[in-house]
N, C-alpha and C positions, 0 to 999 in steps of 0.2 A: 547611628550609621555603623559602629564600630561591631554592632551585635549582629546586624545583619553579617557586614563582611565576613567574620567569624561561624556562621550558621554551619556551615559544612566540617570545619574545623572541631566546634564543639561537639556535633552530635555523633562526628565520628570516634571524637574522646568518648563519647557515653556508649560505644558499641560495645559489644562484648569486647573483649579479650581474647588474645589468641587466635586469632584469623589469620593476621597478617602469615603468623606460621607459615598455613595453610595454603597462602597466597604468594603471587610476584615469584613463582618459579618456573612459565614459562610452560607448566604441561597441557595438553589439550584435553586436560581431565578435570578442567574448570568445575564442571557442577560439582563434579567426585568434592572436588574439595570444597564444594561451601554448601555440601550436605551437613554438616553437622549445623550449619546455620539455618536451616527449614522452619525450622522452631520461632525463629525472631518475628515469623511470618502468619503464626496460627493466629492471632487476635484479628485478623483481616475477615471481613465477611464478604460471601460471592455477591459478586454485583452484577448477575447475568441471572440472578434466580426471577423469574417471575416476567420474563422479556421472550416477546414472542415474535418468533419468527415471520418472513414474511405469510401471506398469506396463500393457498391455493389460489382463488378468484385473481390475487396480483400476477399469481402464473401466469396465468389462463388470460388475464388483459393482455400479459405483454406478448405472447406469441399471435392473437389477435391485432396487435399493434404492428406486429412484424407482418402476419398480412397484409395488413393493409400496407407497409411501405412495397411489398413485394409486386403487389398491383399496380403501385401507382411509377416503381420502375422497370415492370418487366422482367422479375426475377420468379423462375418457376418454382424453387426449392429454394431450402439453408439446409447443407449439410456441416454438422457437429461433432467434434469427436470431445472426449473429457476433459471440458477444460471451462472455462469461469461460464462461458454462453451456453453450456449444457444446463448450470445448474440455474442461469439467470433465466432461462425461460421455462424448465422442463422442473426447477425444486431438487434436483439427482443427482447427487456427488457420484464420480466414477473414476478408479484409478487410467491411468495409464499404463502402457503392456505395448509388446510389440503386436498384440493381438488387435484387433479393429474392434472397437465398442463404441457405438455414435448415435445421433439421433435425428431423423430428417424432418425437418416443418413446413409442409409443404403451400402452395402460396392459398388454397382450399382445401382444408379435411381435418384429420384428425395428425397430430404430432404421432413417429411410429418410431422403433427404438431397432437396432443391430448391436449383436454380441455374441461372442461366441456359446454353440449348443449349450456345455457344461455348466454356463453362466446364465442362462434364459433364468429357470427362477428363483435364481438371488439378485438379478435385476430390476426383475417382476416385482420384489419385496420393493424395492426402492422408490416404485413410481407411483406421482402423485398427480401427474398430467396423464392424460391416454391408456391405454392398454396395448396399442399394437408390439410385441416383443417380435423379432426374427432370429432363429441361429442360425449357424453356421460352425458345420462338423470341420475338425481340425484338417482333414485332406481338402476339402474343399475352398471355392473361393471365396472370399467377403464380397470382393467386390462386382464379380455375377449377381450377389445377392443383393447389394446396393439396386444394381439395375434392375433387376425384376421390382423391388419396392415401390421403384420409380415409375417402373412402365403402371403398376396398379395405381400410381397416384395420377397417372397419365400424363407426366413428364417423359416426352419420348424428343424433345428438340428443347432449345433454347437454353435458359444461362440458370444453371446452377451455381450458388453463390456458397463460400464457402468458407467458414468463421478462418477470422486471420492467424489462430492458432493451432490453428491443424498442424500435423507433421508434412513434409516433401512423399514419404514412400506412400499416406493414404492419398492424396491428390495426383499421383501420380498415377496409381492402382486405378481410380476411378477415371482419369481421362482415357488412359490404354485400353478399359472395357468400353467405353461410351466415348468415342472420338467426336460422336456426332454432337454430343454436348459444348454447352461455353460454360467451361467452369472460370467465374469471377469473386473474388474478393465480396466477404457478408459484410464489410464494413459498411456502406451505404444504410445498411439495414441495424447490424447490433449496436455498432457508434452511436447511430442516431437514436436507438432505442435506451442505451444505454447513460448516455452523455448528463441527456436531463432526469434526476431523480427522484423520487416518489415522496410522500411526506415520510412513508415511514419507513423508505433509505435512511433519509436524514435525519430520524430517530437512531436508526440503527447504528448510525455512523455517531451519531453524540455520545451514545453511549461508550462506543469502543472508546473514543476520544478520552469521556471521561473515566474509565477505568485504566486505561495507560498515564493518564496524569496522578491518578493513583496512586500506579505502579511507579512512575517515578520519584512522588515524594516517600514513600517509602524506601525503596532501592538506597536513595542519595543518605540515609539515615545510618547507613555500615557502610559507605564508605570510608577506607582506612589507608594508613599509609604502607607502601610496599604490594599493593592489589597491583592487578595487571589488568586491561580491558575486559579480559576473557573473563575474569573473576567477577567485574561489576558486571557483563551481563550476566551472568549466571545468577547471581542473586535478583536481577530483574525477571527473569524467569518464574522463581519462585515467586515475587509479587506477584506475577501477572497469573500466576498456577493460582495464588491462594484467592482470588480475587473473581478465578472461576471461569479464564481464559484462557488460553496460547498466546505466548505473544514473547518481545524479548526487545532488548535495548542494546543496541551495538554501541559499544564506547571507545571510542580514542580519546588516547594519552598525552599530553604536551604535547613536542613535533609531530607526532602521526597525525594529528589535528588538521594541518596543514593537505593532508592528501582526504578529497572530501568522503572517498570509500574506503580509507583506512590503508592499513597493511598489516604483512605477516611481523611484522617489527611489534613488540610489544614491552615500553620500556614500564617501571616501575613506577607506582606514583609516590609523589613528593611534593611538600609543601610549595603551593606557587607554580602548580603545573596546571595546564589550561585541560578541562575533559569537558568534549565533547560526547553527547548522547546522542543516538538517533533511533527510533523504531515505532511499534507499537503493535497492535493486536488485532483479531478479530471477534464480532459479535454477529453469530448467525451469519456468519461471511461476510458482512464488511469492513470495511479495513478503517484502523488508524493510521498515521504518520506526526510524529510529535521529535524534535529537535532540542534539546538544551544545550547551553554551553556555560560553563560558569569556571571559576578557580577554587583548584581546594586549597582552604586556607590564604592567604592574604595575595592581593592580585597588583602588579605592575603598573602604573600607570597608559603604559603602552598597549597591558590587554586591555583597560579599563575604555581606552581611546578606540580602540577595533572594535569593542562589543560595541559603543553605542553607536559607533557608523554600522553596524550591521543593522541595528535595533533602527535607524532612521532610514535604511534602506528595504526592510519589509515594512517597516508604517506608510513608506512612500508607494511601493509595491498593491498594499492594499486599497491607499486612497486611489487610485488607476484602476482598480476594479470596480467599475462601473455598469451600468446596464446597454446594451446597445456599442458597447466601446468595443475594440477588437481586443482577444484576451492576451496578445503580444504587447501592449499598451503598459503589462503589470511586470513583464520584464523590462520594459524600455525604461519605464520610471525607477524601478529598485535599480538599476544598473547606472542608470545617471548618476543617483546619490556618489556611487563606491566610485566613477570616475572622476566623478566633482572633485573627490579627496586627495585624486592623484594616482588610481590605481588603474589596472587595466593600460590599453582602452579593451574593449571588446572580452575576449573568454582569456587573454593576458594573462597571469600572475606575476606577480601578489596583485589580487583580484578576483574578479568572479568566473571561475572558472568552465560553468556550467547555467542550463535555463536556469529561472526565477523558481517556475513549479511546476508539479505534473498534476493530473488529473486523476484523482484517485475514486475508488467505488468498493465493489466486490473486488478489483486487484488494488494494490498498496499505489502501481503507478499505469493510469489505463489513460485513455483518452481526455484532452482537453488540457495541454500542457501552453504555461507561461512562458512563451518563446518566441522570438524575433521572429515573425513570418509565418505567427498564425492568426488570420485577420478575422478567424469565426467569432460575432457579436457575442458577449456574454448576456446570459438569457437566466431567469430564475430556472434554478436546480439544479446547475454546473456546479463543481464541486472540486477546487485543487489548491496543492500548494502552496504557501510564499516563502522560499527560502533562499536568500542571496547570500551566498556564503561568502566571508570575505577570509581566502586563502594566501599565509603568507609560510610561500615555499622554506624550510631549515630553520621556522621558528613555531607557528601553531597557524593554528584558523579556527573560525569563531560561523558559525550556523544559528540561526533560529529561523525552526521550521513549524508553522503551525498550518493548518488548514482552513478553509472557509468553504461558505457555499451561497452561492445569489440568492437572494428574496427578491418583493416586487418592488421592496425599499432600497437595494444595493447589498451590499458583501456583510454576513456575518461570519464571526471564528467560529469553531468548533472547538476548541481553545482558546486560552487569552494569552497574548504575548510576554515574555520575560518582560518584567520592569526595568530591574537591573542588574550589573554582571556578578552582583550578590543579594540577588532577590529572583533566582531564575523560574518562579512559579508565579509569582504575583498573585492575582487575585483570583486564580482557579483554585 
């Protein structure tokens, strides 16, 4: 037991030398300084080589799926501007600009695309769905041109629906030209499209999963004493860089632990200080979300006593995830455990200050969240969170966050949960 306890301790002995330097000064020039450590990183091989993206045909199902929900509610369009539902039906990454670049799917035809003139064909390069591109010269309006698109798709009445991420000024633009429209909310449509996921979503998703557990037993390998949060992500950075991703690990330090989104506070680490991790990556766009919390160096009784009520409050969490159960079921159980113990009641601290878990996909945190008063049955290929934080305000807080996703069997991880609060990787 004593070598486990020890594990972060010792291997932080065996890190190079001379970091610490480099570190625990507070500047926002983190990576600057643990560039000379890039190096500790090159014997990693990419774990994204040889992993392929979704497919066109999956495109092409899913905006075929959105018709048919569009049918069967009464929705004559979905308008898109740049953002997770562009790429989830259409394949098309597209920045955002105060300029209008969107894409409309209309409830019969063909998907047709809007962006400014300048931009038509380095658009055109991008698409893997349809052909229809429209510009629109810089004096002129987008939103005129939205409506003519429209009137060719022969939407001249009824409810254009419109992804929930849009901006106020294009929603705006396009009721002012088209008053005679009902512009409503595409949730109905992308939620539902989105919620349940494909097999090789959740290929996609394992693998981000398992390259961030990756990245984090490598990362926890240099950690040293006198780093500051900003330092340990930044060297997760680099793992998750060498590894052949984007991706990064947010760390809080002893007390900031305690606040579960951190702060600009960022003390020094020292032996017996509680750090917490949280973050991960993406793979072909979908997302990780992976949680540790462990002690560097030898741990208190008292953290020892909070981690395993954490630890017994997401096992409890997962057994509630069930098929046909409502998905608020898996906050109500992880939240009993941490009340049971004396904390709380309710989002309280020292306690859980926050839902069980969200619902992650192509975004880190999208639909299908583990929260009191959400009664939607869990169904195979929902996909979210377990993480009951147990926050105790002026002293630390303790998180483990792993993710799952329903089969026809009940809940599997995408990760495997910490064992213990010195064994924070277990059997992954």
């Amino acid at each position: 037991m004593n070598d486990r306890r020890n594990f972060l301790k010792m291997s932080a002995l065996g890190g190079a030398a001379g970091l610490v330097t480099a570190c625990g000064q507070g500047s926002e020039n983190a990576d600057a300084q643990t560039g000379m450590s890039a190096g500790r990183f090159d014997h990693l091989q990419d774990m994204i080589a040889g992993i392929d993206p979704i497919s066109v045909e999956e495109h092409i199902s899913r905006i075929e799926k959105a018709q048919t929900f569009m049918a069967r509610k009464g929705f004559e369009a979905i308008y898109m501007e740049a953002t997770s539902n562009l790429w989830y039906y259409t394949g098309m990454r597209w920045g955002q600009s105060e300029r209008m670049a969107a894409a409309i799917i209309p409830r019969e035809g063909e998907v047709k695309y809007i962006c400014p003139m300048f931009e038509v064909e380095r658009l055109r390069e991008r698409i893997i769905v349809g052909d229809d591109v429209r510009g629109w010269e810089e004096h002129e309006s987008p939103y005129e041109l939205v409506v003519a698109m429209l009137n060719d798709m022969g939407v001249r009445s009824g409810k254009l629906s419109i992804g929930e991420m849009t901006r106020f000024f294009l929603v705006d633009g396009i009721r002012k030209e088209a008053p005679y429209l009902e512009l409503v909310s595409a949730d109905p449509i992308t939620a539902e499209c989105r919620i349940v996921k494909s097999a090789r979503e959740l290929e996609l998703m394992q693998h981000a999963s398992d390259i961030t557990i990756a990245a984090y037993k490598e990362t926890v390998k240099h950690i040293e004493p006198g780093m500051r949060g900003s330092d340990i992500s930044a060297l997760s950075r680099q793992a998750h860089a060498a590894l052949g991703v984007s991706g990064s690990l947010g760390t809080m330090i002893g007390v900031v632990s305690s606040s579960p989104h951190g702060s600009i506070v960022e003390p020094v680490l020292e032996d017996g200080m509680i750090v917490l991790m949280d973050g991960g990556c993406n793979v072909h766009n979908y997302a990780s979300d992976i949680s540790r919390t462990f002690v560097f160096g030898q741990h208190t009784g008292e953290q020892e006593e909070v981690w395993n009520l954490e630890k017994k409050a997401q096992a409890a969490g997962f057994a509630a995830a069930q098929l046909g159960a409502p998905q608020e079921n898996v906050d109500i159980a992880a939240r009993k455990v941490i009340t049971d113990a004396g904390y709380g009641p309710g989002y309280k601290t020292p306690g859980l200050p926050h839902r069980t878990g969200h619902g992650i996909g192509l975004d880190m945190h999208e639909w299908g969240n583990a929260v009191l008063g959400n009664k939607r049955p869990l169904e195979p290929g929902m996909c979210f969170s377990i993480e009951p934080t147990v926050a105790i305000p002026g002293k630390f807080g303790v998180r483990l966050e792993d993710c799952c996703y329903m089969t026809e069997s009940g809940p599997n991880w995408f990760s495997n949960p910490s064992v213990a609060i010195d064994d924070p990787f277990g059997d992954n």
